[in-house]
C-alpha positions, 0 to 999 in steps of 0.5 A: 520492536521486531525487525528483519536484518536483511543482508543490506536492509533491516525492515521494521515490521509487525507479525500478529495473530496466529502464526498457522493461520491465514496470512493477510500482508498488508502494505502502506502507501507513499510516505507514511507507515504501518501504523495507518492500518491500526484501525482495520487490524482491530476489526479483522477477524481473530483467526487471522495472521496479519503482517505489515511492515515500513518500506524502505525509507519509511517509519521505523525501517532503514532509509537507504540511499536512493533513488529506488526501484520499484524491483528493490521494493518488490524485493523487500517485500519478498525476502520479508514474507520468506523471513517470515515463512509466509506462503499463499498470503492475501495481499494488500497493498494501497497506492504504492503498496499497490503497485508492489501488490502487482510486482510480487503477484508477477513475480512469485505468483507462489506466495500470493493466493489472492490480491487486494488493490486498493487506491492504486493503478497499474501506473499512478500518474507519469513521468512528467508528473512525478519529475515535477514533484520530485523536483517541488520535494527538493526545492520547497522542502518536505513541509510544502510536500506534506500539505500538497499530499493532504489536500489530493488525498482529503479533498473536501474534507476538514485537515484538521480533523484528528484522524488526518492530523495523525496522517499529517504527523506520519508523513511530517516523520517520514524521511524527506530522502526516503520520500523523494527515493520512493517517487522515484520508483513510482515515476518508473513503474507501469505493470499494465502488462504484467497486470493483465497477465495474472489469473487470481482472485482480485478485489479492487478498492476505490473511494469517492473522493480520492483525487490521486488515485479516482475510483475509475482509475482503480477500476480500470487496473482491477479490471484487468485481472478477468473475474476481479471484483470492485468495491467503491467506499464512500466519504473516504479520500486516497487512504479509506483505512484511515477514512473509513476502517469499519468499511475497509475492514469488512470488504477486506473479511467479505472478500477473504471468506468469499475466495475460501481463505478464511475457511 
């Protein structure tokens, strides 16, 4: 089981396929863990290096005390594909691992050849919104958390199907703490400005019937970056891997031979 000790943190991550290769950096969303890539890593091209790891407070990683920042996620992140000596990777990142796709992209433009957002926003939501869920966490417990994420990010679908009960069972595991440390960051994070300040190839990723992150909220953030692409995955909710992987898996392949990375 690899891990990063950083000089603070020890990440959990996995580092398959090629190490020459063409590196795809792929990040989960709040409250779960690398495993909801599982499905789309067995359907991506071989010639491909694919990196992804537990953010802080999550899986397998170190659950530090919080709150967290959004720039000590984007930190992480960017000590870890240094770790690795990871250089001009495409980068994933689905909800809050949306929001950290932006910050690095920001950041250190040098390591990001191209982006994928998928489900995520420059802002996800508000202040006020986020406070209330923060304080619902603490008071009601992180059982009353789990199902409210499931009924915003399954609408209209039947929970008790087993790819959604696996999803159940991660956020179940993940450290009530890590959970609450994570939404503070969240709460604190707009890179509307930033955003629109990058100049690389962008692909957008939205589902029909994700209610925490609707498909015109992702467009919009995409839109932001000019010449970025969008594509829109039916019969999926807030973690279209999970809903629908065959799909995920050939927008992110179409994407990356349409931008030369896989050339």
């Amino acid at each position: 089981m690899p891990f990063a000790f950083l000089p603070d943190l020890r990440l959990h991550y996995r580092d398959e396929g090629p190490k020459h290769a063409p590196a795809l950096v792929l990040v989960h969303a709040l409250g779960t863990d690398l495993t909801i890539w599982d499905q789309v890593c067995n359907l991506l091209p071989d010639a491909l290096r694919v990196i992804r790891f537990d953010l802080r407070g999550h899986g397998k990683s170190d659950v530090p005390a919080g709150p967290y920042s959004m720039g000590a996620l984007v930190r992480d992140t960017e000590r870890l594909l240094d770790h690795l000596n990871a250089k001009d990777v495409a980068f994933c990142g689905l909800s809050i691992g949306g929001l950290i796709a932006q910050g690095i992209a920001v950041k250190r433009l040098d390591l990001v050849r191209c982006l994928i957002l998928s489900n995520t926003a420059a802002r996800i939501g508000h202040e006020t919104l986020w406070a209330k869920r923060i304080e619902e966490a603490r008071t009601q417990g992180h059982g009353a958390v789990v199902q409210a994420s499931l009924a915003r990010w399954f609408p209209r679908q039947d929970l008790s199907t087993p790819h959604i009960q696996q999803v159940k069972e991660i956020l179940e595991d993940t450290s009530p703490e890590g959970y609450i440390a994570a939404m503070e960051a969240i709460k604190g994070t707009d890179f509307y400005t930033p955003t629109a300040s990058l100049r690389l190839p962008t692909l957008g990723i939205g589902a029909v019937n994700d209610a925490s992150t609707p498909p015109d909220l992702v467009r919009e953030t995409t839109e932001l970056i000019p010449g970025s692409e969008f594509s829109l995955i039916r019969r999926a909710g807030h973690l279209p891997c999970v809903d629908q992987p065959e799909t995920y898996a050939r927008a992110l392949t179409d994407f990356l031979n349409a931008t030369g990375h896989l050339s």
